[in-house]
N, CA, C and O of each residue as an XYZ file, in Angstrom:
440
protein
N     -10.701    -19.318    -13.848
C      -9.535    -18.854    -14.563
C      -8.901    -17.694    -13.799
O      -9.454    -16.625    -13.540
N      -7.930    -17.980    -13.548
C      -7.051    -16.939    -13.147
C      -6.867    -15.347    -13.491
O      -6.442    -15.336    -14.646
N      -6.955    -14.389    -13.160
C      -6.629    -13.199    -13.732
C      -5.158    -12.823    -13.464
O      -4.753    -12.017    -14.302
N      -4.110    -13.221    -12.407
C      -2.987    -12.767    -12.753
C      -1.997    -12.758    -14.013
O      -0.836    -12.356    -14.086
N      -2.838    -13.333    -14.988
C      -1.500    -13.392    -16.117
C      -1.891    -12.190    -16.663
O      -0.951    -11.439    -16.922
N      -3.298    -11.667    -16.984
C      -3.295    -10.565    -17.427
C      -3.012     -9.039    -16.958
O      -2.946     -7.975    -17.575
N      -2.816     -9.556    -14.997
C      -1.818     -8.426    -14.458
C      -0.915     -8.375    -14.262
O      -0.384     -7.521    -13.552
N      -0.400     -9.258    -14.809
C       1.439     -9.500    -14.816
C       1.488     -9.229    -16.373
O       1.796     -8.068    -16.643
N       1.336     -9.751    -17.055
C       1.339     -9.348    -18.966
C       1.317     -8.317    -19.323
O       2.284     -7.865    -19.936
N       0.457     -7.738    -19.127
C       0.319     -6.466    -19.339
C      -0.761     -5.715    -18.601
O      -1.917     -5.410    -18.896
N      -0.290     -5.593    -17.945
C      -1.423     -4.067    -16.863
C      -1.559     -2.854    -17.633
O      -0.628     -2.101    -17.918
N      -2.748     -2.707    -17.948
C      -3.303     -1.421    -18.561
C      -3.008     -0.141    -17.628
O      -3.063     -0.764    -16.567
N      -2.802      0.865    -17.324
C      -3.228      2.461    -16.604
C      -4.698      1.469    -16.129
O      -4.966      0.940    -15.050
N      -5.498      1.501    -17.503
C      -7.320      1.494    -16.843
C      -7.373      0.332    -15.838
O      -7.947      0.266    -14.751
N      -6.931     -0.194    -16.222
C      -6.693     -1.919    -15.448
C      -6.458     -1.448    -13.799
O      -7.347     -1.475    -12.948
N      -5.075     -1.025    -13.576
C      -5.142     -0.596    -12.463
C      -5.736      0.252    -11.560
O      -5.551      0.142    -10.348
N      -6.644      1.342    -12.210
C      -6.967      2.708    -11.688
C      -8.345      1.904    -10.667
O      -8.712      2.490     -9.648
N      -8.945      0.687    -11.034
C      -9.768      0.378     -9.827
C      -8.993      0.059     -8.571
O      -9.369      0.158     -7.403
N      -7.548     -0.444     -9.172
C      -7.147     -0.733     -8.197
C      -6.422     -0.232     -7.141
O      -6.084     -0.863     -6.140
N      -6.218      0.797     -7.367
C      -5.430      2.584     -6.718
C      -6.877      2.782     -5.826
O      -6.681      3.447     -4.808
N      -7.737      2.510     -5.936
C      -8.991      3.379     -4.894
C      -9.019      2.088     -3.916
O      -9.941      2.218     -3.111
N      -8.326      0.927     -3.739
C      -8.689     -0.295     -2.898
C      -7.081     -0.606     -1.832
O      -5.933     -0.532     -2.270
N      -7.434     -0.909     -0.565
C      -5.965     -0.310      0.542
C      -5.948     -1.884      1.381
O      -6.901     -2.617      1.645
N      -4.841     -2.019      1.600
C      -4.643     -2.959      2.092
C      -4.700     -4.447      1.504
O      -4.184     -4.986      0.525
N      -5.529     -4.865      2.501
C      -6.155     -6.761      2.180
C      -7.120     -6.696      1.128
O      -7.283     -7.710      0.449
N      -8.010     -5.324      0.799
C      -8.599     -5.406      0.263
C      -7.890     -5.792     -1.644
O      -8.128     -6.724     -2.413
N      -7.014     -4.588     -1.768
C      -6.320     -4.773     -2.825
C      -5.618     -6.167     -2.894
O      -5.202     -6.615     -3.963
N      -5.549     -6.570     -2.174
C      -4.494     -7.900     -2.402
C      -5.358     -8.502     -2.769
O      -5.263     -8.773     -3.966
N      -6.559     -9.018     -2.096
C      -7.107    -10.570     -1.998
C      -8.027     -9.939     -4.080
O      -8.745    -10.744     -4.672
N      -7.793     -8.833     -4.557
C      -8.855     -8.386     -6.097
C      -7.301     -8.575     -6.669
O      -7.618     -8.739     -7.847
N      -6.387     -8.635     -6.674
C      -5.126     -9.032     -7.606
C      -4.994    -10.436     -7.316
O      -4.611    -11.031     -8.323
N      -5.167    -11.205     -6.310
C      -4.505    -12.545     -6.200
C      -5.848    -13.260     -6.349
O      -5.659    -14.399     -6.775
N      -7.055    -13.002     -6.159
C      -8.181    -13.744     -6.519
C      -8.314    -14.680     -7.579
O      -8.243    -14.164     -8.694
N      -8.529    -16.206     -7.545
C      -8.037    -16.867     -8.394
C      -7.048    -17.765     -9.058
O      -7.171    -18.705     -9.842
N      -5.540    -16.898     -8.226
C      -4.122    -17.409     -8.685
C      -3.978    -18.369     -7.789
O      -4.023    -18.563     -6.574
N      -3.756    -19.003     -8.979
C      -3.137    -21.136     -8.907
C      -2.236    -21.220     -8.452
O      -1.652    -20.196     -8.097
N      -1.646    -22.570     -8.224
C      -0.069    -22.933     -7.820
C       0.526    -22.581     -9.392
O       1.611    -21.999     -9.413
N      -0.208    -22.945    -10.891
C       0.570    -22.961    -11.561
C       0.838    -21.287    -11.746
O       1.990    -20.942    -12.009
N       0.086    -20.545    -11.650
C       0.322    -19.150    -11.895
C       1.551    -18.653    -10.568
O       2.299    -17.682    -10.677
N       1.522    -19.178     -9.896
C       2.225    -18.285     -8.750
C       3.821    -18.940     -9.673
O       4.685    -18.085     -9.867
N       4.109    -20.361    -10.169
C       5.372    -21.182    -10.632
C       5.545    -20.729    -11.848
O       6.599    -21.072    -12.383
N       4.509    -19.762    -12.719
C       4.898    -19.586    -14.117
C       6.276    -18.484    -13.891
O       6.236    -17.680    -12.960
N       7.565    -18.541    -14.902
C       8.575    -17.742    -14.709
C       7.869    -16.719    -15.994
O       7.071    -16.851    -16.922
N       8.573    -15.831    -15.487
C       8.461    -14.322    -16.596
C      10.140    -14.026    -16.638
O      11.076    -14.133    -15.845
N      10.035    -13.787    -17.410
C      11.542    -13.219    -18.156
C      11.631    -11.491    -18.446
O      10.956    -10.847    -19.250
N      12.309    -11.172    -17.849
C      12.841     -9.500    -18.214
C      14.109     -9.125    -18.152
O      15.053     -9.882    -18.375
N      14.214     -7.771    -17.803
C      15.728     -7.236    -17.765
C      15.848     -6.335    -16.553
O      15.138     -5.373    -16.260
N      16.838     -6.813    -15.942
C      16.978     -5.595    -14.647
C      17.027     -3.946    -14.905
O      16.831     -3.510    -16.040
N      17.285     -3.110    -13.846
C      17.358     -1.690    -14.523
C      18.856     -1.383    -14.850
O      19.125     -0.199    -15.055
N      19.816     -2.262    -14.922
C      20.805     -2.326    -15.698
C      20.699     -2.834    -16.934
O      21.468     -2.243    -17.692
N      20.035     -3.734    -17.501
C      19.735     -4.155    -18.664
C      19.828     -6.205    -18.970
O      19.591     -6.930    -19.936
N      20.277     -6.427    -17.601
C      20.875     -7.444    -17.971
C      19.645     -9.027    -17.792
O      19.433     -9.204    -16.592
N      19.253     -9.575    -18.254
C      18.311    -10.264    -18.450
C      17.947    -11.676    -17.318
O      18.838    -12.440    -16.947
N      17.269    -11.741    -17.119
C      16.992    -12.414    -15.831
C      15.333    -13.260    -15.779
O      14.191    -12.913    -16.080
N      15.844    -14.285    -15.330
C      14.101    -15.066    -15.409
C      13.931    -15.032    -13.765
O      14.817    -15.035    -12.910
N      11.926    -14.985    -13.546
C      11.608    -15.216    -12.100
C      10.131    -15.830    -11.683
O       9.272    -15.205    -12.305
N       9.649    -16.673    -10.981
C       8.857    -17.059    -10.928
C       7.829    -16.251    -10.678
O       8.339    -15.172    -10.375
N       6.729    -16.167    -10.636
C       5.747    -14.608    -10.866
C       5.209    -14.766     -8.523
O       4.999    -13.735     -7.883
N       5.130    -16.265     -7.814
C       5.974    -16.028     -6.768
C       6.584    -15.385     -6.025
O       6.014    -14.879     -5.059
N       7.857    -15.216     -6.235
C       9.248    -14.514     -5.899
C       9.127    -13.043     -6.301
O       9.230    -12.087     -5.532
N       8.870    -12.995     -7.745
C       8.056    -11.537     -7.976
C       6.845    -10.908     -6.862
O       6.839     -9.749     -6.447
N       6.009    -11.801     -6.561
C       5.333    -11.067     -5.590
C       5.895    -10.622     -3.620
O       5.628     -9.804     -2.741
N       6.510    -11.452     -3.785
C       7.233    -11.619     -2.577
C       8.266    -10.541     -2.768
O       8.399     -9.859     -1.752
N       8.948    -10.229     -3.661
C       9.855     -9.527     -3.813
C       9.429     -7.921     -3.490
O      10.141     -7.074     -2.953
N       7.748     -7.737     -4.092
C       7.646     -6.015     -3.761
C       7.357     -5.700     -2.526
O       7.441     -4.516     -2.202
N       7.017     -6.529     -1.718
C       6.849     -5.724      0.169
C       8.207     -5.692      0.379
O       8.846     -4.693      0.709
N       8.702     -6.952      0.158
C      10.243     -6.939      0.940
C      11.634     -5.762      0.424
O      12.656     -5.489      1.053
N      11.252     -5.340     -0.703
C      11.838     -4.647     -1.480
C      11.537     -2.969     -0.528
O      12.310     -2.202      0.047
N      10.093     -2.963     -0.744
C       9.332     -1.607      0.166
C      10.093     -1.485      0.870
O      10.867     -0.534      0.759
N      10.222     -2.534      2.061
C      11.205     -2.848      3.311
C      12.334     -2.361      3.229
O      12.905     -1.839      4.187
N      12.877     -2.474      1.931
C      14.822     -1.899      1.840
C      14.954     -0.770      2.208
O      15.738     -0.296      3.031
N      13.870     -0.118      1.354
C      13.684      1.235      0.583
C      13.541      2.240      1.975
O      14.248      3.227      2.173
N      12.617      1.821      2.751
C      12.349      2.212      4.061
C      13.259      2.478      4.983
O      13.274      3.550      5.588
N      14.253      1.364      5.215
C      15.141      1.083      5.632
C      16.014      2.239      5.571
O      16.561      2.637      6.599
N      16.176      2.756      4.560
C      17.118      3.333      3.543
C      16.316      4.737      4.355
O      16.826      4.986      5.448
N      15.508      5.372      4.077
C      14.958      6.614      4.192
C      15.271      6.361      5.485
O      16.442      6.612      5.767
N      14.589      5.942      6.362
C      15.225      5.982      8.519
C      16.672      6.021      8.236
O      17.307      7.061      8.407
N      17.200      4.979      7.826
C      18.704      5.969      7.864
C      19.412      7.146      7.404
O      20.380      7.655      7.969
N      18.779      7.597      6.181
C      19.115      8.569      6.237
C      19.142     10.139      7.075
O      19.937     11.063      7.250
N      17.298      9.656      7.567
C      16.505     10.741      8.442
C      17.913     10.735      9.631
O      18.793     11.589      9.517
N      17.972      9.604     10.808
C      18.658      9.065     11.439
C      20.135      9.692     10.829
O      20.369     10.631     11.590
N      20.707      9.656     10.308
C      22.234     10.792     10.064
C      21.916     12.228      9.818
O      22.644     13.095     10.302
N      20.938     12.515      9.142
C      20.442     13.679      9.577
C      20.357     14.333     10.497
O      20.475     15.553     10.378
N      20.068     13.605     12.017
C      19.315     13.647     12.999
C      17.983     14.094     13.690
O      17.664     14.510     14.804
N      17.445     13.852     12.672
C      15.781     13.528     12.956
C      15.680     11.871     13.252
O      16.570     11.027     13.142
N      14.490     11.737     13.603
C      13.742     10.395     14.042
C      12.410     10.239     12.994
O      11.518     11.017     12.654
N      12.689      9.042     12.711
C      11.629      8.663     11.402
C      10.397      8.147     11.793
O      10.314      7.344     12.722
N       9.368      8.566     11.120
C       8.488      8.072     11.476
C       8.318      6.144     11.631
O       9.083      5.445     10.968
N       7.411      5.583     12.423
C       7.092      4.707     12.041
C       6.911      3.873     10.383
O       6.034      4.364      9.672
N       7.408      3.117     10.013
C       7.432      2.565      8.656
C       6.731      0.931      8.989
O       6.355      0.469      7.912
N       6.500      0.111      9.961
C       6.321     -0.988     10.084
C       4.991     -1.510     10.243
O       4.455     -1.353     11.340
N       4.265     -2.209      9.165
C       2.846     -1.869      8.626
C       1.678     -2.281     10.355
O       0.795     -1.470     10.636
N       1.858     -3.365     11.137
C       1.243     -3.643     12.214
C       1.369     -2.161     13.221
O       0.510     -1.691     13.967
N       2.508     -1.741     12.981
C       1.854     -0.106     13.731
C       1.155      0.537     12.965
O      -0.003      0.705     13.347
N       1.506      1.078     11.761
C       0.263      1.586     11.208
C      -1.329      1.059     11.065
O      -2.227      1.703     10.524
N      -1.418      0.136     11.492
C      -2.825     -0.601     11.486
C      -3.522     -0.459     12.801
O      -4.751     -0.394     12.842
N      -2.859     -0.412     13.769
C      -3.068     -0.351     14.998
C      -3.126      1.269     15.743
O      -3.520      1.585     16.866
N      -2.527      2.184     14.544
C      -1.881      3.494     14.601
C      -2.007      4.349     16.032
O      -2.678      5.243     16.548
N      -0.314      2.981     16.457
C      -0.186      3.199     17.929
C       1.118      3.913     17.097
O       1.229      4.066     15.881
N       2.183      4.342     18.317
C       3.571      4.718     17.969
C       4.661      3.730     17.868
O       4.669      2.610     18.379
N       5.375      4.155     17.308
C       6.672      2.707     16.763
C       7.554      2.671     18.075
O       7.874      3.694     18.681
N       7.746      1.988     18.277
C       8.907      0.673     19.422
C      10.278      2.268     19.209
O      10.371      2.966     18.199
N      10.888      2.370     20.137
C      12.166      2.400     19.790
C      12.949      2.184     20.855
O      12.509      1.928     21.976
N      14.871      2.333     20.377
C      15.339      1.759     21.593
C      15.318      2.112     22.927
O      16.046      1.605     23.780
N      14.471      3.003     23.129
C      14.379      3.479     24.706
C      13.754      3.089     25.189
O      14.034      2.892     26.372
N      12.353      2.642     24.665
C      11.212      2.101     25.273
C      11.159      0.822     25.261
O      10.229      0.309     25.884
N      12.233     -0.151     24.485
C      12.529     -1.573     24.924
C      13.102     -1.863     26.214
O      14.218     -1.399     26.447
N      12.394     -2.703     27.278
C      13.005     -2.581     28.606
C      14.468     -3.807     27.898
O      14.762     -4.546     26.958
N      14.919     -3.294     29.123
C      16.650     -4.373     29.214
C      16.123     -5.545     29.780
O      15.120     -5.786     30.453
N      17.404     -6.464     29.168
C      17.258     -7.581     29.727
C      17.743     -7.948     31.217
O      17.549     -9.077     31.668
């Protein structure tokens, strides 16, 4: 039996707090442990942070929070970047490797 419906339904504080001490693959593979094709296709229904109501496959929901991270990130380097500072690395294979991030100087030309 699956446990994602009861972390998509309702996630307790207690529910999660094992899961705040666990990083990476580790945390993923103790939330997705279990989940079916039908659990990944079940839709959940809510409301955006405008209010306006919206259905999504629980799927697309998961897919949606790295890529989302990604915006957000996005968003902070540019700002740093008009600032004119240089942002740290944000791109998770450098941090794993915790070499320094690519930038355009150090890409040779074509």
């Amino acid at each position: 039996m699956s446990t994602l419906p009861k972390l998509i339904d309702h996630l307790e504080w207690a529910d999660a707090r094992p899961l705040a001490s666990l990083r990476g693959a580790a945390a993923l593979r103790c939330i997705l442990e279990g989940v079916t094709e039908v659990d990944l296709a079940r839709v959940v229904s809510d409301k955006t942070s405008a209010g306006h109501p919206y259905e999504a496959t629980v799927e697309d929901i998961l897919l949606h929070v790295p890529l989302h991270g990604s915006y957000h990130r996005g968003q902070v380097a540019t700002l740093l970047r008009q600032a004119g500072s240089e942002p740290v690395a944000t791109d998770y294979i450098v941090f794993s490797r915790d070499g320094p991030a690519a930038t355009r100087a150090s890409i040779p030309a074509r």
